[in-house]
C-alpha positions in Angstrom: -67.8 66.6 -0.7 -65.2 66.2 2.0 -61.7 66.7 1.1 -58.4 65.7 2.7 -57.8 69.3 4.3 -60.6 68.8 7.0 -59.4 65.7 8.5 -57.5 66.4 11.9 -54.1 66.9 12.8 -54.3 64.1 15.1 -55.5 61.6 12.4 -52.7 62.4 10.3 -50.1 61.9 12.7 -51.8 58.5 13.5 -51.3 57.5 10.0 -47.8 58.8 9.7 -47.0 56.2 12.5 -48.6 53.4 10.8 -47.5 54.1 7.6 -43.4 54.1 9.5 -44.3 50.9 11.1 -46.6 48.2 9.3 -44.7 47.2 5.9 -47.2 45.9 3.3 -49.2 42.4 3.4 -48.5 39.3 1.9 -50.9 37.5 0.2 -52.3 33.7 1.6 -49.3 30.7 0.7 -52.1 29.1 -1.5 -51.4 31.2 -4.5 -48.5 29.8 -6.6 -46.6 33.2 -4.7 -47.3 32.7 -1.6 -45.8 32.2 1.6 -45.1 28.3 3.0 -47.7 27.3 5.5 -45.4 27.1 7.8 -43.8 29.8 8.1 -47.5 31.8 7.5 -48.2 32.2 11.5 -44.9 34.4 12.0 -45.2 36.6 9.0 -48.6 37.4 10.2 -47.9 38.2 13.9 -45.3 40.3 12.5 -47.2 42.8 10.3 -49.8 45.5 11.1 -53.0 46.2 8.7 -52.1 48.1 6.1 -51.7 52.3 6.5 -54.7 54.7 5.3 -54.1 56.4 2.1 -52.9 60.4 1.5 -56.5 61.6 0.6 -59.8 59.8 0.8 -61.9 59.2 -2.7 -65.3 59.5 -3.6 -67.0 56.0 -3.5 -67.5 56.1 -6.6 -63.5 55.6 -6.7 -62.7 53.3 -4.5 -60.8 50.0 -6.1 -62.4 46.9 -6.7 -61.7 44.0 -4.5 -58.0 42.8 -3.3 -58.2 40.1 -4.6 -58.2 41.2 -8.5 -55.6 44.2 -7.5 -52.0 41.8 -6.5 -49.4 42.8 -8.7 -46.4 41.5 -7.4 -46.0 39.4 -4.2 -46.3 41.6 -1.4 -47.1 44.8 -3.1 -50.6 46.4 -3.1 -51.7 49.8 -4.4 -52.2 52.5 -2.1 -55.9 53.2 -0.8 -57.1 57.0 0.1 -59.7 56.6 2.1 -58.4 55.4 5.9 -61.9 54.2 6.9 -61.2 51.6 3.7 -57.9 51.0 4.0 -58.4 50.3 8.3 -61.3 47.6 6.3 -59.2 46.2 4.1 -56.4 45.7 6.5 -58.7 44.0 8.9 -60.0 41.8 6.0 -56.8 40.9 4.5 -56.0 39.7 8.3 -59.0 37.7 9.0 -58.3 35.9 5.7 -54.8 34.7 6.7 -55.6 34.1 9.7 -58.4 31.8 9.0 -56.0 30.6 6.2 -53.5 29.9 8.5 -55.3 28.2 11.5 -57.8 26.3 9.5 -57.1 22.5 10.0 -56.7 20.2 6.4 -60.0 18.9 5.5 -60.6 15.8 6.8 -60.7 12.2 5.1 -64.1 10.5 4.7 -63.8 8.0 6.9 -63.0 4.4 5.8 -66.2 2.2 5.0 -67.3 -0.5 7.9 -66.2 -3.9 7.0 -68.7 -6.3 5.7 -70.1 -8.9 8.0 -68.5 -11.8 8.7 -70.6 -14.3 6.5 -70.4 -11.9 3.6 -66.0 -12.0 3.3 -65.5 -13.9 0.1 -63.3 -16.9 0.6 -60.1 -17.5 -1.8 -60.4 -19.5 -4.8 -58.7 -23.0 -4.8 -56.3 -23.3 -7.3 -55.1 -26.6 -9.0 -51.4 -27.0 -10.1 -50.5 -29.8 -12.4 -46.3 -30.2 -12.9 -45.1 -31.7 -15.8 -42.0 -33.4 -14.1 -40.2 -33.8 -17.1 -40.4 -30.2 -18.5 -41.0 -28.4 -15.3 -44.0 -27.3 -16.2 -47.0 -26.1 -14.0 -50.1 -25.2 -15.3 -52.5 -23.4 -12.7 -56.4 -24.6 -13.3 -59.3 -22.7 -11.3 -62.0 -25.0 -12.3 -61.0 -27.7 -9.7 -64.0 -29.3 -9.1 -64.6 -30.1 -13.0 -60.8 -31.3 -12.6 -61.9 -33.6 -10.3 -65.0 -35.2 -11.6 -62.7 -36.2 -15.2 -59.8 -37.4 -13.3 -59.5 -40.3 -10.9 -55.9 -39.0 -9.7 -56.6 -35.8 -8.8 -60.0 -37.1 -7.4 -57.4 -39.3 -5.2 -54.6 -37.1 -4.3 -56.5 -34.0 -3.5 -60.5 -34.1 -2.6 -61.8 -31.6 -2.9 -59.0 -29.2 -2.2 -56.9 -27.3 -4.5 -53.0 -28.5 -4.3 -50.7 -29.8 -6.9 -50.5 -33.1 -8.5 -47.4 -34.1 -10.3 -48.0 -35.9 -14.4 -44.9 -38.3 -15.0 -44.2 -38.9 -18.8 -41.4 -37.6 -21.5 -43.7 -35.3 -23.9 -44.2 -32.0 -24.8 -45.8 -29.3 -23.4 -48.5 -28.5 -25.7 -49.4 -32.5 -25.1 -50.0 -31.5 -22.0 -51.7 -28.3 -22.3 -54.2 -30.0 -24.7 -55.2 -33.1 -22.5 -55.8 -30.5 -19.9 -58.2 -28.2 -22.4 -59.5 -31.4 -23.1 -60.7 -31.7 -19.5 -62.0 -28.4 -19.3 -63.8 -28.6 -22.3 -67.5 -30.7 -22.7 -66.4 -32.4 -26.7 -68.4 -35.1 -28.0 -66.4 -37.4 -30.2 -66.3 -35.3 -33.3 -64.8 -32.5 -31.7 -62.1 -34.3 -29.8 -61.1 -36.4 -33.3 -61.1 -33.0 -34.6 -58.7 -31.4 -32.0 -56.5 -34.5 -32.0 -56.4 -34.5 -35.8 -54.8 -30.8 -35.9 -52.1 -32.1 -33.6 -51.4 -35.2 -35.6 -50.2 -38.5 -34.4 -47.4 -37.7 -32.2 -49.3 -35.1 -30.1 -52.2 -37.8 -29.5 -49.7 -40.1 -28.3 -48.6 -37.3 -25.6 -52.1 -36.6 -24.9 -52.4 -40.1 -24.4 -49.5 -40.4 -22.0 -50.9 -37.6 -20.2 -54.7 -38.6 -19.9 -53.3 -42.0 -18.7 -51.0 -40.7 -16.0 -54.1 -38.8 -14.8 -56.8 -41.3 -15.6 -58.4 -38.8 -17.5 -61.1 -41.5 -19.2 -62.7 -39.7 -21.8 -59.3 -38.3 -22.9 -57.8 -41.6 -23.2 -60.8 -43.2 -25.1 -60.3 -40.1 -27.5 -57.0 -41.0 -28.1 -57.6 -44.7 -28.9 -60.3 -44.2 -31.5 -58.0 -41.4 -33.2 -55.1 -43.6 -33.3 -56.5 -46.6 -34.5 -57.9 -45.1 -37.3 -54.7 -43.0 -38.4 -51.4 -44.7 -39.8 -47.9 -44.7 -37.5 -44.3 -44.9 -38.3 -42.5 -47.0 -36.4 -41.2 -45.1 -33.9 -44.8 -44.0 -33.2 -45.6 -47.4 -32.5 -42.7 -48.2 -30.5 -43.6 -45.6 -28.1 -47.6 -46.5 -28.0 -46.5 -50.7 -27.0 -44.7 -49.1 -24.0 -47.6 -47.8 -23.4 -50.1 -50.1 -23.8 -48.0 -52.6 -22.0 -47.3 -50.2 -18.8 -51.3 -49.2 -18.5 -52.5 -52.8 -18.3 -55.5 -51.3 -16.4 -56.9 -49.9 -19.7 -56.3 -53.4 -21.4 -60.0 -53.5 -22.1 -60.0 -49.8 -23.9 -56.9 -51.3 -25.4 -57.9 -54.1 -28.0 -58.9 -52.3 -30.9 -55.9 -50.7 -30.9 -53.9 -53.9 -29.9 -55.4 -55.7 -32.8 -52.8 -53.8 -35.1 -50.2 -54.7 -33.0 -50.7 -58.4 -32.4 -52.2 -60.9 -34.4 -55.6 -62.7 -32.6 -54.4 -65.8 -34.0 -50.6 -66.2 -34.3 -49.3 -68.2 -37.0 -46.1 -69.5 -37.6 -43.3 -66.9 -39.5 -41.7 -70.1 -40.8 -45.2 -71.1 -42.3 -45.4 -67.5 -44.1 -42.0 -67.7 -45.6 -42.9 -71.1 -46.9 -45.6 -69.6 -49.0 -44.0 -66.4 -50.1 -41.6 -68.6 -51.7 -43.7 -71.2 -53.3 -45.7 -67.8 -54.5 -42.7 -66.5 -55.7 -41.7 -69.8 -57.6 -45.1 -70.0 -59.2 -44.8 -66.3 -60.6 -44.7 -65.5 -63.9 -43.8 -62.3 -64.1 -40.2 -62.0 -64.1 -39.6 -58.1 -62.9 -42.5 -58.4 -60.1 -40.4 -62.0 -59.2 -37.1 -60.3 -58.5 -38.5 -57.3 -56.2 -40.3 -60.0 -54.3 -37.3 -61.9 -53.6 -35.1 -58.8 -52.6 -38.4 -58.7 -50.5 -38.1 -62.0 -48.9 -33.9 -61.9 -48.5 -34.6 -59.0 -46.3 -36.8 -60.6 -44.0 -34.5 -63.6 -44.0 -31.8 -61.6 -43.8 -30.1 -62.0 -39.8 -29.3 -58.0 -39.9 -32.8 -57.0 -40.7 -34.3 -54.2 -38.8 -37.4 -56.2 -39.7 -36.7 -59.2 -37.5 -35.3 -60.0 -33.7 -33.0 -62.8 -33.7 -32.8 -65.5 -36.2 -36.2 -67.0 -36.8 -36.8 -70.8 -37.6 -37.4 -72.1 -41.3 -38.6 -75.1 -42.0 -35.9 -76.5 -44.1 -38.5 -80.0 -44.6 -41.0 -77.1 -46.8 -37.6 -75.4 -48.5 -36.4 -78.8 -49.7 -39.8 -79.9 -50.6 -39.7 -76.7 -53.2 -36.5 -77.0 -54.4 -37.2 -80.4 -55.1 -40.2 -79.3 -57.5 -38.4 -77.0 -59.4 -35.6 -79.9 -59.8 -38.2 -82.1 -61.7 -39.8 -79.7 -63.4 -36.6 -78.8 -65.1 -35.8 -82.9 -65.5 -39.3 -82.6 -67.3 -38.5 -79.8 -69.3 -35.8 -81.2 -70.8 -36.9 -84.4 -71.4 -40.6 -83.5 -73.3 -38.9 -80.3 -75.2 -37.1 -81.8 -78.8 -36.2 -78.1 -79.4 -33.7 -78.8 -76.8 -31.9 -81.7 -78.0 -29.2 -80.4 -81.2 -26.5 -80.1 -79.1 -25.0 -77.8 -82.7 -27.3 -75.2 -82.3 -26.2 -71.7 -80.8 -29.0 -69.8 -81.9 -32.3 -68.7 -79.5 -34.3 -68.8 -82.8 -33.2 -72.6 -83.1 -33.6 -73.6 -79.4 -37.0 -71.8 -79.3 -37.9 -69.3 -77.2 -40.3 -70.7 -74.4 -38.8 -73.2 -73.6 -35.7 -71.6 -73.1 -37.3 -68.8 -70.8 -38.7 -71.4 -69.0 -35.6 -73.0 -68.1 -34.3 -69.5 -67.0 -36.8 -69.2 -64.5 -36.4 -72.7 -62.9 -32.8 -72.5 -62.9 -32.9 -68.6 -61.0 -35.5 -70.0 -58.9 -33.5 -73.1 -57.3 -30.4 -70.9 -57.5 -32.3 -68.9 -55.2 -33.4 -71.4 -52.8 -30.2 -72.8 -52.7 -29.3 -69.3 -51.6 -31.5 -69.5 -48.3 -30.4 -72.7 -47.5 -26.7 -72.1 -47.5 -27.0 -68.5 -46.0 -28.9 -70.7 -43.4 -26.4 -73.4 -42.9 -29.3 -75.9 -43.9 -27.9 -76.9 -48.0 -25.8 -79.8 -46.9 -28.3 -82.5 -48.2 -28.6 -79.9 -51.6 -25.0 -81.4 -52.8 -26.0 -85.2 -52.6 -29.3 -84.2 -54.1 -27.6 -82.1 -57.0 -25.2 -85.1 -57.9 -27.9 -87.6 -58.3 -29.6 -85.5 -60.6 -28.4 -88.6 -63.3 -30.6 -87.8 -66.3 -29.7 -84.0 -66.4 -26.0 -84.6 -66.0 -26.7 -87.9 -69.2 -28.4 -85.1 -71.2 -25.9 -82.4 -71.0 -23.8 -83.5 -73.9 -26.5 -83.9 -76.5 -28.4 -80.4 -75.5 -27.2 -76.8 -76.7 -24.5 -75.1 -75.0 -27.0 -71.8 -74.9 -29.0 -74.1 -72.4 -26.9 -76.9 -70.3 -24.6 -73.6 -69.4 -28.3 -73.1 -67.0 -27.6 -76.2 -65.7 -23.8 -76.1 -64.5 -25.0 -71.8 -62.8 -26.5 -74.3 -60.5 -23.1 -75.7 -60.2 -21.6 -72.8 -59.8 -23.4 -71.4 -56.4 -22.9 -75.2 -54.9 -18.9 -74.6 -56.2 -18.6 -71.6 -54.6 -20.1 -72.7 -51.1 -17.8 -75.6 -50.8 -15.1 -73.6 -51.8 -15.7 -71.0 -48.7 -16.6 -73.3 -46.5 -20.5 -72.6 -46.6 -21.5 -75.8 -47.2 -19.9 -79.0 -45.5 -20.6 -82.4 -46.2 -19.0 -85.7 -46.5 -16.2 -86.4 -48.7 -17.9 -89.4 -50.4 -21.3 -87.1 -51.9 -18.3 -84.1 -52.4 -16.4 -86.6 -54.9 -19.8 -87.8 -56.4 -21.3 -84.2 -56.4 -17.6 -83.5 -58.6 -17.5 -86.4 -60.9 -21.2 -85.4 -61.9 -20.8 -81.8 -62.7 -17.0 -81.2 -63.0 -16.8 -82.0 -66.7 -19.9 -80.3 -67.5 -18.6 -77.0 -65.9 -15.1 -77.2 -68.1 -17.2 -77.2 -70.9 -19.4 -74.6 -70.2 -17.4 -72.5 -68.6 -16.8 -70.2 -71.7 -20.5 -69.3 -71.8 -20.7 -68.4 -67.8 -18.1 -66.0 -68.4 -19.9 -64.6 -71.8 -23.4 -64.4 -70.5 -22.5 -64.2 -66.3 -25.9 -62.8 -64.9 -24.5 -61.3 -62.1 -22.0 -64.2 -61.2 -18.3 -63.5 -60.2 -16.3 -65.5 -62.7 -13.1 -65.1 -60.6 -14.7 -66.1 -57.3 -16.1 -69.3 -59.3 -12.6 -70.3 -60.4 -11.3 -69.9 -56.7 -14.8 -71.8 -54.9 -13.5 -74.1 -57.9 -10.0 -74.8 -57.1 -10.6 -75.0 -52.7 -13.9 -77.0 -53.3 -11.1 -79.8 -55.4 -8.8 -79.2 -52.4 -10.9 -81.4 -49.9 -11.0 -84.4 -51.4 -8.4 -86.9 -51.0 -4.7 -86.1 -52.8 -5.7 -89.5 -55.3 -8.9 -87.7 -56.1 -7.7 -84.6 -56.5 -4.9 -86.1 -58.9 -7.8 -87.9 -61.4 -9.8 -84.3 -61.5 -6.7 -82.2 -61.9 -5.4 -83.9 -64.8 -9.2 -84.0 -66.5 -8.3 -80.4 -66.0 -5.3 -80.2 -67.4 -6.0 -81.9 -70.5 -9.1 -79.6 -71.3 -7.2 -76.5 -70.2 -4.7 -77.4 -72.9 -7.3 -77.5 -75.4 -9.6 -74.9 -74.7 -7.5 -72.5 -72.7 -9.4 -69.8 -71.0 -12.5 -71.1 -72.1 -11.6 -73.5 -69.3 -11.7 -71.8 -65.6 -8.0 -71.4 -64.6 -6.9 -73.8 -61.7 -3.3 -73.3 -61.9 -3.0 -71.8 -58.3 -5.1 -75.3 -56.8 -3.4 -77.5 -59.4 0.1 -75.7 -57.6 -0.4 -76.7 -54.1 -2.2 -80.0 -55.1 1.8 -80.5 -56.6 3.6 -79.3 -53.5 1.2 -81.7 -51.3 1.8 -84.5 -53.1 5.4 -84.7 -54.4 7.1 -81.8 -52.3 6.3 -81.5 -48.8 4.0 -84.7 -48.5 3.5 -85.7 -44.7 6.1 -88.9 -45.5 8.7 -86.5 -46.9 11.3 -85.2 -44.7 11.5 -81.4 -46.1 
């Protein structure tokens, strides 16, 4: 086997020199060591292959590849044999330089575009604004837009766009007509949708399928609203509507059936009969709720009502009138009635005198509407000729003729504040009929009142006796007077009337000169 002593002397100069000038390789800039690409060129001009080892091995020696033998960056074990190492410098060369020069690998190259015919147009979109809320609500289906609403039909053919919905409601009002368009619902469905959203969303869903003439929408609506119950601002908002879609007045009269009667009939007529119900009642708690029930429609500040409506005072007379008789009857057929010595309910018996309670609250009452309605004038010439109950009054028990002068009272107490006018002739006769009566029973209104002021009474009292002439006033005063005197406040107290009556008359008279 060769050794290193039989190589020449001229080899081993030659590798003395390359050993002095080639400095070791690098290896390629790929590995994370590396040189940067570009600076790879230069380096490699620069260097010579790599020198031939001291000795030369056996093969059976030599090192496995390069590539498994980098230790460091830019230091490589030494190789014996020269005929290797001059291969392995080559090699290591070649690599870099193929390394180095090699272009970056191409990029496939960009697919052809697609014929002409084939690019895929873009989608028309539909926007519907809700003006009110600023709302926009993009729909692709434009076409099934179109075919359920005859705006959008109008505005944009077949084109996408934007169409604006006018209204004040909400946005999921709006977002649910427009599922509602999208969506094929037979009629279950849609009254089951509706009915999730409750009355006040299928009023906005309403509004909404009218602004867009959405037809199935609105006819939706309509049958789940007239079936359902409304407050009343409900309804105030679905007249507005009915009255500004007058297009849909056909779709409309189910629904306007609630809202307007087919065939009006008089208010006036109505009241008429809920009175002359009310006067035939016989139970006395469902009675009073049913004329708090009746004073509120009458009533001028009812939200119930616009403006003052017209009674027909003829019908309220004609009533009034009934009640008077029957009480006149009741008196006169009832010999229960008559001891004018008996305080007892026992003694006067019992239905009778509940009787005469009711007929005595009921013309109370309608003497109520007519004065509240400046219509009771003809009540005081009516009350004054009312001869047999005034002739009775003395011979019948106090615990019933004080029924008769309550009666007195409320006409009193409208001529006193000036709620009822009327002649001075039927205001004299109205006071020589029930004056005396009302001294006498005035004790018992103020034991047993029934809701009536007893001051208010004296005072109605006193200005009602002010109006007649200063000679009238002087008889009626001194009636007073003399059963004041006797009585005392079992008589109502006048002294404040009876004061200026005094100073009218005898101090500052219109003849006197103070």
């Amino acid at each position: 086997m060769p050794t290193t002593t039989s190589a020449s002397p001229a080899a081993a100069a030659h590798r003395r020199r390359s050993r002095r000038k080639a400095p070791p390789p690098r290896q390629p800039w790929c590995c994370s060591f590396g040189l940067d690409p570009s600076t790879a060129a230069a380096a490699a001009a620069s260097r010579s292959p790599l020198p031939a080892p001291r000795r030369a091995k056996l093969p059976h020696q030599l090192a496995p590849p390069l590539s498994r033998r980098i230790r460091s960056p830019g230091r490589v074990s030494p190789i014996d044999d020269p005929s290797f190492a001059a291969t392995a410098g080559s090699c290591v060369s070649a690599r870099l330089s193929s390394v180095i020069e090699c272009p970056p690998p191409a990029l496939p190259p960009p697919p052809p575009p697609p014929p002409a015919s084939e690019v895929e147009r873009p989608r028309a979109t539909l926007r519907l604004r809700l003006v009110e809320k600023g709302v926009v609500l993009e729909v692709d289906e434009v076409e099934r837009v179109r075919r359920e609403s005859k705006v959008v039909r109008k505005v944009l053919g077949g084109r996408g766009g934007e169409v604006a919905v006018e209204g004040k409601v909400e946005v999921e009002s709006f977002r649910e007509a427009v599922e509602m368009m999208l969506e094929d619902e037979d009629e279950t469905a849609a009254m089951k949708r509706l009915a999730r959203g409750g009355v006040a969303r299928a009023i906005g869903v309403l509004e909404v399928s009218l602004s867009l003439m959405f037809d199935r929408g609105v006819n939706s609506c309509l049958i789940y609203l007239e079936a359902v119950p409304w407050n009343e601002s409900e309804e105030d908002i679905i007249k507005k509507l009915l009255s500004k879609h007058s297009s849909y007045e056909a779709a409309f009269r189910n629904l306007l059936a609630r809202l307007q009667p087919q065939r009006p009939t008089s208010s006036a007529e109505l009241v008429v009969e809920l009175i002359d119900s009310i006067t035939k009642g016989t139970n006395n708690n469902a009675r009073k709720e049913l004329r708090n029930l009746v004073n509120g429609i009458l009533s001028k500040s009812s939200v119930y009502i616009k403006g003052d409506k017209e009674l027909d005072k003829r019908s309220i007379y004609c009533i009034c009138h009934s009640s008077l008789n029957s009480l006149v009857g009741l008196f006169e057929e009832s010999p229960d009635l008559v001891p004018a010595d008996e305080t007892s309910i026992s003694s006067v018996g019992k239905g009778p005198l509940e009787r005469i309670y009711k007929l005595v609250e009921d013309t109370n009452w309608l003497l109520q509407i007519l004065i509240d309605r400046q219509m009771g004038e003809e009540i005081v010439d009516v009350w004054a000729n009312k001869k047999t109950l005034s002739r009775m009054h003395e011979r019948v028990s106090p615990m019933v003729r004080h029924e008769l002068s309550r009666i007195s009272a409320t006409i009193f107490i409208a001529m006193g504040s000036g709620k009822l006018q009327c002649t001075g002739d039927k205001r004299f006769s109205f006071f020589q009929a029930w004056f005396r009566p009302m001294l006498v029973d005035f004790g018992w209104l103020r034991r047993y009142p029934k809701g009536l002021n007893v001051t208010t009474l004296e005072e109605g009292i006193g200005q009602a006796l002010l109006t007649l002439t200063l000679a009238q006033q002087q008889v009626l005063f001194m009636e007073w007077f003399e059963a004041f005197s006797g009585q005392g406040r079992e008589c109502p107290n006048l002294m404040r009337a009876f004061q200026v009556w005094w100073r009218r008359s005898f101090v500052r008279s219109l003849g006197s000169s103070s």
